[in-house]
N, C-alpha and C positions, 0 to 999 in steps of 0.2 A: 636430254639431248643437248650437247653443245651448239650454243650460237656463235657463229661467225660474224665476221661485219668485215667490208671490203675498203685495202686501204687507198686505193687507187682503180681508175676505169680496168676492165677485162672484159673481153669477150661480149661488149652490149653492156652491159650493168654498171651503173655509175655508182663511183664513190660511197660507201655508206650503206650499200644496200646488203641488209641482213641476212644470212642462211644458217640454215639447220644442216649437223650432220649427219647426214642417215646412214651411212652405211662406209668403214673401211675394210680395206683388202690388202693383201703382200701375198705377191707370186714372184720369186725366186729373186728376193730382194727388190722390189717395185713395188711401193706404196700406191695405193690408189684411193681416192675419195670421193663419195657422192654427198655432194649439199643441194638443198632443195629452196629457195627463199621462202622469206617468212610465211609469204600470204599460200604457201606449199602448192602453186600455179607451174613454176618451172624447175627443172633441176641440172646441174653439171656434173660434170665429172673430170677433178685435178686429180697432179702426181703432185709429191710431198714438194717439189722444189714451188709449183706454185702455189700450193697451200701458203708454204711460209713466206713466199714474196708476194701474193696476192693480200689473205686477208691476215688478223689476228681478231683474239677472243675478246 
């Protein structure tokens, strides 16, 4: 699984905080992703524009 790491605050989650990718999708050109943080307690769900402006690998 790819780990994420967040490069800036979102949605509650400060800075730095690690996720797991569990799961991508594309419906009719719309990327979607589900990451679950490390300690696998919570999980979100971004489209590709915040993937790449939220975290990197």
């Amino acid at each position: 699984m790819k780990l994420y790491t967040l490069k800036k605050q979102f949605n509650g989650y400060k800075k730095g905080t690690q996720f797991y990718l569990i799961a991508e999708s594309e419906f009719i050109g719309v990327k979607e992703f589900v990451l679950r943080t490390k300690d696998l307690k919570k999980s979100i769900s971004v489209n590709e524009s915040e993937l790449l402006k939220y975290f990197y690998e």
